[in-house]
N, C-alpha and C positions, 0 to 999 in steps of 0.2 A: 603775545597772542598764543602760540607755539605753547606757554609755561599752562596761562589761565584754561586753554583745551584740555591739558594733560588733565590739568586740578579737578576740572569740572568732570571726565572719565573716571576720577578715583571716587566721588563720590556717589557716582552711578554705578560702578561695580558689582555692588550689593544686592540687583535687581536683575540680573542674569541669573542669580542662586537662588533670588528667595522667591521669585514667581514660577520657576517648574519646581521648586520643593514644595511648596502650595498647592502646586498641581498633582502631586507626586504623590502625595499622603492624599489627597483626596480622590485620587483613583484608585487608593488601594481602599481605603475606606467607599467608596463604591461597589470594588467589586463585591463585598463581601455580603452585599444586601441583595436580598431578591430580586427585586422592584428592578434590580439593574438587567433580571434575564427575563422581563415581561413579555418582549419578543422573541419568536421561537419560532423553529421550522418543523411540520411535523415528518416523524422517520417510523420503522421498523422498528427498530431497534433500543432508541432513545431519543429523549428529545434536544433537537441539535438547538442552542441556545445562541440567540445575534446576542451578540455586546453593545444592543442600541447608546445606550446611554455614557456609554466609558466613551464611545468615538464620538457623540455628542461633544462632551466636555473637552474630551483631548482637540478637538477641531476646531471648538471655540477658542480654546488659549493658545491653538499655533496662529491662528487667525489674526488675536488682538495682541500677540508677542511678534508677530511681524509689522502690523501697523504700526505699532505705536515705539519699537526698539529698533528693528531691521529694515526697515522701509529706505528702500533706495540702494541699499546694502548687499539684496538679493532677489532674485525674482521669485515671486510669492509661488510659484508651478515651482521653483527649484526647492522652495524651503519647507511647502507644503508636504510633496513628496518625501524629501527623505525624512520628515518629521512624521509623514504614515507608513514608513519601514519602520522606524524607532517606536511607534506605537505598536503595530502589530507583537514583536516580542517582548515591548514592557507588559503589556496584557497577558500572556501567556506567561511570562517570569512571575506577575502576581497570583496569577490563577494558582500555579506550579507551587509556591510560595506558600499561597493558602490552603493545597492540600495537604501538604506533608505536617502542615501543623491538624490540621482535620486529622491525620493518621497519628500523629502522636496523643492524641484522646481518645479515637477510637481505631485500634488498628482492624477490628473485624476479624476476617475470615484472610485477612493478606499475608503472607509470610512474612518473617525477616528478610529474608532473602530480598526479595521482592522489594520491600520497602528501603532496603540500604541503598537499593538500584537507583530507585526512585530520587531518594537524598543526595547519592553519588552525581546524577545528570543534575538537580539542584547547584550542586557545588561546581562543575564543569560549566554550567552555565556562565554564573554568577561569575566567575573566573573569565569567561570569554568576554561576557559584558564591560567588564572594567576595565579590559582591552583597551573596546572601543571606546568607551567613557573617558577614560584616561588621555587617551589621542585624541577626543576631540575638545578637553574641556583646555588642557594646560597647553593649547597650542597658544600664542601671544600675537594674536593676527584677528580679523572679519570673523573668520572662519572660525576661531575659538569661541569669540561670542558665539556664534550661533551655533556652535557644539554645545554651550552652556547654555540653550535655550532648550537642549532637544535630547540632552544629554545626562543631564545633572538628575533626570527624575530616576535613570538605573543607578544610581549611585544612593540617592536617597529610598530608592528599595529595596537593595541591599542593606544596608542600615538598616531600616524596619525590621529588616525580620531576623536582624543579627541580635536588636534589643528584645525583639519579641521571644526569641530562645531563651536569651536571660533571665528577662520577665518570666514567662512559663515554664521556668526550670529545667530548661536543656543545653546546658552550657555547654555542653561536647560538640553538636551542632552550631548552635553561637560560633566558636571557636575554629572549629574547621571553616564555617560560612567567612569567617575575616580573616584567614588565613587566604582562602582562595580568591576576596576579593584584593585583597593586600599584594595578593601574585600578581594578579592582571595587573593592577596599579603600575607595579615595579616592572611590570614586563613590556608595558604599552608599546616604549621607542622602537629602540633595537628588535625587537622582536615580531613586531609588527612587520619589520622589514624583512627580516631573515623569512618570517612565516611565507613573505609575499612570495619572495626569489625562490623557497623553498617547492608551493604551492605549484609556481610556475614549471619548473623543474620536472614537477609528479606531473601535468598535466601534461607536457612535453612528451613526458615516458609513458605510453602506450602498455608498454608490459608492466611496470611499475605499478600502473595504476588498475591493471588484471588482477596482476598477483593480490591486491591492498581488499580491492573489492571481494574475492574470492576468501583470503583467508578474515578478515569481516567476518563474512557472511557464515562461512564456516566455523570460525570458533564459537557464536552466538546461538547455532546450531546444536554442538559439541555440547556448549556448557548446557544448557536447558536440557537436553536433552537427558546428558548424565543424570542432572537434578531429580526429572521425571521418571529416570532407570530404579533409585536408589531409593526415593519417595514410593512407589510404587509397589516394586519389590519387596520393602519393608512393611507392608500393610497385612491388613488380619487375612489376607488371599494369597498368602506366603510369595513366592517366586512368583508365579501366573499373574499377580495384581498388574504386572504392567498391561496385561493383554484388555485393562478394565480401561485404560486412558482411552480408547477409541469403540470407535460402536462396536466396530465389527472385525474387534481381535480377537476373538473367540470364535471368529469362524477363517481367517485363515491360517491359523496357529495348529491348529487339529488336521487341516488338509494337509498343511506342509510335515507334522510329522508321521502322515498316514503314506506321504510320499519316500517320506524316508526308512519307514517298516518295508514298505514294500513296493519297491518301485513299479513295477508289475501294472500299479493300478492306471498307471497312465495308458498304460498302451488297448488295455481295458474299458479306456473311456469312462470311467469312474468318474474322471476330474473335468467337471462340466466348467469349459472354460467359460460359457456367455449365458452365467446364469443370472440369479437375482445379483449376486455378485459374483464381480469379476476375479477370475480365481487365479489369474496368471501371475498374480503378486503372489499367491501361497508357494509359487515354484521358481521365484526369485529367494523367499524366504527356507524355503528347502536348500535350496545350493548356499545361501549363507550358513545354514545348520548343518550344511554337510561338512565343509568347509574347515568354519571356526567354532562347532557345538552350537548349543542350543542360547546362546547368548546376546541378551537383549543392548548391551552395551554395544555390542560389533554393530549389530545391526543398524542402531542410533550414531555409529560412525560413517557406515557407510552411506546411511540415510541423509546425511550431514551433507557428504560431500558432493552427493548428488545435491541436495536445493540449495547448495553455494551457486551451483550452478545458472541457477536461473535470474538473480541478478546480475551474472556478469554478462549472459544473455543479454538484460534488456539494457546494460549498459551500449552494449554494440549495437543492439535496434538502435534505440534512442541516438548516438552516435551519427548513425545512418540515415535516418530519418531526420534528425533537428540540429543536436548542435553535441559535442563534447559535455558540456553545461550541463545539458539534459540530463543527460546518458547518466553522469554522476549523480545528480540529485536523483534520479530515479532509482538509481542501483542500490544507493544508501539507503533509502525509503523501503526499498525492497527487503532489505537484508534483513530492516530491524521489523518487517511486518509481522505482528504474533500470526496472527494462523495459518502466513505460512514455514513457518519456523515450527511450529506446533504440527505443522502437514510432515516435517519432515522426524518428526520426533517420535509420533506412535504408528502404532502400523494400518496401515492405510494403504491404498494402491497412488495414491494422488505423489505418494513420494518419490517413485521410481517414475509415473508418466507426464507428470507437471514437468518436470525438470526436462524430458525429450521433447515437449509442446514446444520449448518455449526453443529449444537446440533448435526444432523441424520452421519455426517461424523467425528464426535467427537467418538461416538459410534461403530462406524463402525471398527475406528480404534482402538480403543480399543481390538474388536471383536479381528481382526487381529492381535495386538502384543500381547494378549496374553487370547489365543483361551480358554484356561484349566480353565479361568474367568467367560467362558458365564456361560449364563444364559437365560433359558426360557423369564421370567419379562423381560432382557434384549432387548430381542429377538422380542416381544408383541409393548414392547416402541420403537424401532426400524421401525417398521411399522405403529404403528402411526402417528410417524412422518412424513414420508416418506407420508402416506395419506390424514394427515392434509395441506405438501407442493403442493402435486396435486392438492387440492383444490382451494389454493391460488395461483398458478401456474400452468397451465393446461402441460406444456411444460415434467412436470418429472413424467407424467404419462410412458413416456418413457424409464426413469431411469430401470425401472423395468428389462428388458434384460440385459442392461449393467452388474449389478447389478447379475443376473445369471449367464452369462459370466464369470465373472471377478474369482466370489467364486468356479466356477467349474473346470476354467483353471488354475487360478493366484493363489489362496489361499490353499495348498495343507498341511499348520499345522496338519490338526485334519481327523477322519475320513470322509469318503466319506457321508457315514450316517448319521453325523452329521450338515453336510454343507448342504444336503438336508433338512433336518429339521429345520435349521436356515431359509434358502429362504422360504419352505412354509409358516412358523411361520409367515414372515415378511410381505410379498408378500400376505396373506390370511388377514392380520389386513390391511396392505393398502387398499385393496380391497374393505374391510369394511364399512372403514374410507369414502373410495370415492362414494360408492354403497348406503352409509345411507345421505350422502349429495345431492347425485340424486336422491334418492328418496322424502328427506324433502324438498327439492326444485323445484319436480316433473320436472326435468330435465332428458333430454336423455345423458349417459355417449357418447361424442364423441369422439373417439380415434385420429377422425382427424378430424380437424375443415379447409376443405380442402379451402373454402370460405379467412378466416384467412391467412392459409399457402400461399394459390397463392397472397396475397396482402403482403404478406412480402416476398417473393422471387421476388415478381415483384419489391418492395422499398428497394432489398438490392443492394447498389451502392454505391460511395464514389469519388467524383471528386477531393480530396486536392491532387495534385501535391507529391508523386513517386506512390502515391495510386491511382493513379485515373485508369477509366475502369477495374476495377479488380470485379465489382459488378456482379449481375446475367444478367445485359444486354447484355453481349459480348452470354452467351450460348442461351437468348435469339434467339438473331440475329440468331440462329444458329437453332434455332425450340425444344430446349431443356428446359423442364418447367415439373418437374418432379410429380408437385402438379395438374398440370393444364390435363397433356397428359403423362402420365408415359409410354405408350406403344410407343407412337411415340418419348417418347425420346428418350427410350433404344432402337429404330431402327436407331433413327442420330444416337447416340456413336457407332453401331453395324458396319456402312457405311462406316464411317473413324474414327476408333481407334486411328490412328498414329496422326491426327490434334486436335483431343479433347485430346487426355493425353499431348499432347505438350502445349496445352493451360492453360491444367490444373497446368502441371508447373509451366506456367507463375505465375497464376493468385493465386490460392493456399498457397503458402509458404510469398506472401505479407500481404493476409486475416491473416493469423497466426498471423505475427508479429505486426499485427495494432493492433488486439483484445487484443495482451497481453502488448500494453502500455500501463506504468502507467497515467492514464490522468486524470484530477481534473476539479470541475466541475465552472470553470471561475467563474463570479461576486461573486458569490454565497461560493465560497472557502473560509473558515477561515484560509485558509494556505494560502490565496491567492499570500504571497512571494513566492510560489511554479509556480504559473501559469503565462506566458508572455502574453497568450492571450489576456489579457486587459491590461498589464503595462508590455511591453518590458523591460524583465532584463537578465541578462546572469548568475543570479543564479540560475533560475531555471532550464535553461536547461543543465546545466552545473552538478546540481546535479542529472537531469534523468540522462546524462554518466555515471556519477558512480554507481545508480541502474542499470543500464542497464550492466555494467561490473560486478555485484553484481551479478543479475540474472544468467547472462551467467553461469559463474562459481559456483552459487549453482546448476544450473543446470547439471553442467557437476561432482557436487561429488555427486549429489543425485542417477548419472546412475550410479556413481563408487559405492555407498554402498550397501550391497546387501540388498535386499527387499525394498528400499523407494520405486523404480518404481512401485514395484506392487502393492502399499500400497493403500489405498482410496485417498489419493489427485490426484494422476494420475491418478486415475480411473473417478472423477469428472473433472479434468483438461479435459482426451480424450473426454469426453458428453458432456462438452461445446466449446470443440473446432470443435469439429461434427458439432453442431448444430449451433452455437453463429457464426463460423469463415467460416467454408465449406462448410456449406448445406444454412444457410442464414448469410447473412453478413449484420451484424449492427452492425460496432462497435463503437455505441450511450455509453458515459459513464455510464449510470444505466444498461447497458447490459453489460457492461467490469467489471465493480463494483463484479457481482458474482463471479469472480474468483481472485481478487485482494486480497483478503486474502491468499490465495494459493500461488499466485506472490510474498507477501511478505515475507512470509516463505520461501520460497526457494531464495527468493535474501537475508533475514538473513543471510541464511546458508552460501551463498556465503561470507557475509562480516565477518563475523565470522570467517570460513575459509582463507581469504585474511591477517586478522588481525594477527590470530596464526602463519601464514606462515612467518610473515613480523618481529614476534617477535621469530620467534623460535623456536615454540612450537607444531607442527605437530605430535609430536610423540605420543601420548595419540589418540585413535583410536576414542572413542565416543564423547568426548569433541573437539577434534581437528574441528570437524565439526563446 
């Protein structure tokens, strides 16, 4: 009995390989037809494409591969699940797959550079994949079947696109592609294990995993940057072309060496810090030209190691708030985002006060989760920051209410007495900070810079098609300009209530969703496999769907846990969606960038979430996150 079982398993063997390589090839052969992205989401930006039809097929064959081979074997929620983690990145490995071959016919306007990147994550993939492939097919157990049910299709598309290089004459590719899947093969066992203990080890180590996160973030910085120094500098605009990467390097490049002719002009008042632009980055840029000369490379160093800063930032939010888990996939997410990798590369003020936003809400939350901590010093550096950001940013002189709002309504840990002496503490060193800068600079503090504000309510608009007239022209039309006539607006809204909040409807809840996509900053993106803007592909927008179902749903457990809402991210989330989405609307990527750290922590959460759920594992309350 024991013999004729064996017998009758060796003739079935055959049909754990050939029904996901069936499958396999016909999802790659899907993706590459239209018809497969007929459903779409409409964006700003681009159109984010569902993969109806690939999760179609892929859902039907886990479906009629567990009836009809697994049944009994495993529970159809266990096999289900991890068979829609194993879809989600075969979909993505094809998409990726099918771009670079897209780039090898038409590279466009993309660098080498660029595109070797693009092929290099290719090949690291494809290597990781076969890892797991590997581990799950030759194990000799239940379990192997059903690796070879769920498994065998990253195996057969690797394959594909090894023959496909052959075929379409790029055998270099070819060859590396099975080189790197040949490694994962070879490396499955042993190393899978070593990775694990290793893994554990790093997450163990607290500093370990600073320093990793940091220097990440920082070299990816470093190198772009250089790239952008040297591309730049060599252009028909001799040395000055770098001052061309950003809008408005041509206006603090001039202030900072008028600072350096003569210093004089400060105390002169010449150097209007709270103008159309914020000029207190020209006198961060001064003291580097004082420094180390007039050199764009120092500055793309320093620049650097300032926005390493802010993913290791929202690794310790994240940390704080949800779970270690988090903290990582956020901080990673963070590192590699183009625009703000791009924010720290040209000049811009966002490089020097992003990076103290995210220190001043690092601390905050600290405050928050664990009040019985503070500290006076705490409390001092606290508003520092927050004063030094006003400076560089005239906009979060603002913050300040929000900011007493928040601690006297939301924050209810500690006594009453004590939250009052934290705000003055903080609020009195801002003050400071802003009050000793208006003075050294013999400037008048303007709380409104009404001149400013009426030319950015008058330029917030947006014609890209489902967004279009949702800008401030429509309240225009209407005599509503609240910078310009605050009394005669609040008498329109006063007239007809019922057609301004019906408009506001309208127009409202689209502002939101535009400011909070992920969007990358075209040419200029080291991800640029991420952006279609310039090179139509269906990976990119294919992987905004699943941040964007990532998002949704960390959003919907961050309202289920108690206290995230109230926590400082949503406290910073509501002041720039006030100001950035509702009150003026630009949502220009270096203006979406400030909250995109935020965005990504909470679509971790989500995928984190998604992932536990899909393997099982919900029941652990803080890790579940």
């Amino acid at each position: 009995m024991h013999t004729k079982s064996n017998h009758r398993l060796s003739k079935m063997d055959f049909l754990p390989i050939l029904a996901p390589a069936i499958c396999a090839l016909t999802l790659i052969y899907l993706s590459a037809q239209k018809f497969n992205y007929s459903l779409y989401l409409p964006s700003m930006s681009r159109v984010i494409y569902v993969p109806l039809y690939f999760w179609i097929l892929y859902i039907t064959y886990m479906a009629i591969t567990h009836r009809v081979f697994l049944k009994g074997s495993i529970k159809t929620s266990k096999y289900m699940g991890q068979g829609v983690l194993a879809g989600f990145f075969l979909n993505l490995y094809i998409l990726l797959g099918n771009l670079i071959f897209a780039l090898f016919r038409d590279q466009g306007q993309l660098s080498t550079v660029y595109f070797n990147y693009i092929q290099v994550v290719f090949l690291v993939t494809t290597a990781g994949l076969m890892i797991v492939t590997a581990k799950n097919i030759f194990l000799r157990d239940e379990r192997g079947v059903r690796g070879k049910f769920l498994y065998i299709q990253f195996f057969v598309a690797a394959a594909y696109f090894i023959c496909l290089g052959l075929i379409k004459g790029h055998p270099v590719f070819a060859v590396l592609a099975a080189l790197s899947g040949a490694a994962g093969i070879a490396l499955h066992g042993a190393e899978i294990r070593a990775f694990h203990r290793y893994y554990s080890g790093i997450i163990e180590n607290r500093r370990l995993i600073l320093a990793t996160i940091f220097l990440i973030a920082f070299a990816i910085r470093l190198i772009f940057g250089f790239i952008l120094v040297h591309k730049t500098t060599h252009s028909s605009y001799g040395y000055d072309g770098y001052l061309y990467a950003s809008d408005d390097g041509l206006t603090y490049d001039p202030v900072a060496n008028k600072i350096l002719k003569d210093p004089s002009v400060i105390q002169r008042g010449e150097i209007e810090l709270w103008g159309n632009w914020d000029c207190f980055y020209s006198v961060f840029l001064a003291v580097v030209y004082k420094i180390f000369g007039r050199n764009f490379y120092v500055v793309v160093l320093i620049q650097s190691a300032l926005g390493a800063l802010i993913p290791l930032s929202v690794f310790l939010i994240g940390e704080l708030l949800f779970s270690k888990t988090v903290g990582l996939i956020a901080a990673l997410a963070v590192a590699f985002k183009g625009g703000l990798i791009m924010e720290s590369c040209y000049m811009g003020h966002e490089a020097v006060w992003l990076p103290l936003l995210y220190l001043f809400i690092l601390i905050l939350t600290r405050y928050y989760k664990r009040p019985e901590r503070s500290s006076f010093p705490a409390d001092i550096l606290m508003g520092a920051v927050l004063g030094f950001i006003s400076l560089f940013r005239s906009l979060y002189f603002y913050f300040a209410p929000f900011l007493c709002i928040w601690e006297m309504a939301f924050f209810r840990h500690i006594k009453i007495t004590r939250r009052i002496l934290h705000l003055v503490i903080v609020l009195v060193c801002s003050a400071c900070i802003v009050a000793g800068g208006a003075h050294i600079f013999n400037n008048k503090m303007r709380l409104l810079n009404r001149d400013k504000a009426n030319m950015l309510w008058s330029t917030s608009r947006e014609v890209s098609p489902p967004f279009q007239n949702i800008g401030n022209e429509r309240l225009e039309a209407l005599g509503i300009n609240f910078f310009r006539d605050i009394k005669g607006s609040i008498a329109v809204i006063a007239k007809d209530p019922v057609k301004i909040i019906s408009l506001a409807a309208e127009i409202y809840p689209l502002r939101i969703i535009a400011y909070f996509e992920s969007c990358q900053f075209g040419f200029f993106d080291p991800i640029y496999m991420l952006n279609p803007t310039k090179a139509k592909n269906e990976f990119a927008s294919t992987l905004e769907f699943y941040f964007t179902l990532f998002f949704v749903v960390g959003l919907g457990v961050c309202f289920a846990t108690k206290g995230v809402v109230r926590s400082p991210i949503f406290l910073l989330l509501v002041f720039h969606t006030l100001f950035l989405a509702v009150l003026l609307f630009h949502p220009a990527p270096r203006l979406k960038e400030t909250s995109s750290p935020i965005v990504y922590l909470i679509g971790s959460v989500g995928a984190v979430r998604i992932s536990r759920f899909l393997n099982g594992n919900v029941a652990k309350t803080k890790e579940a996150i």
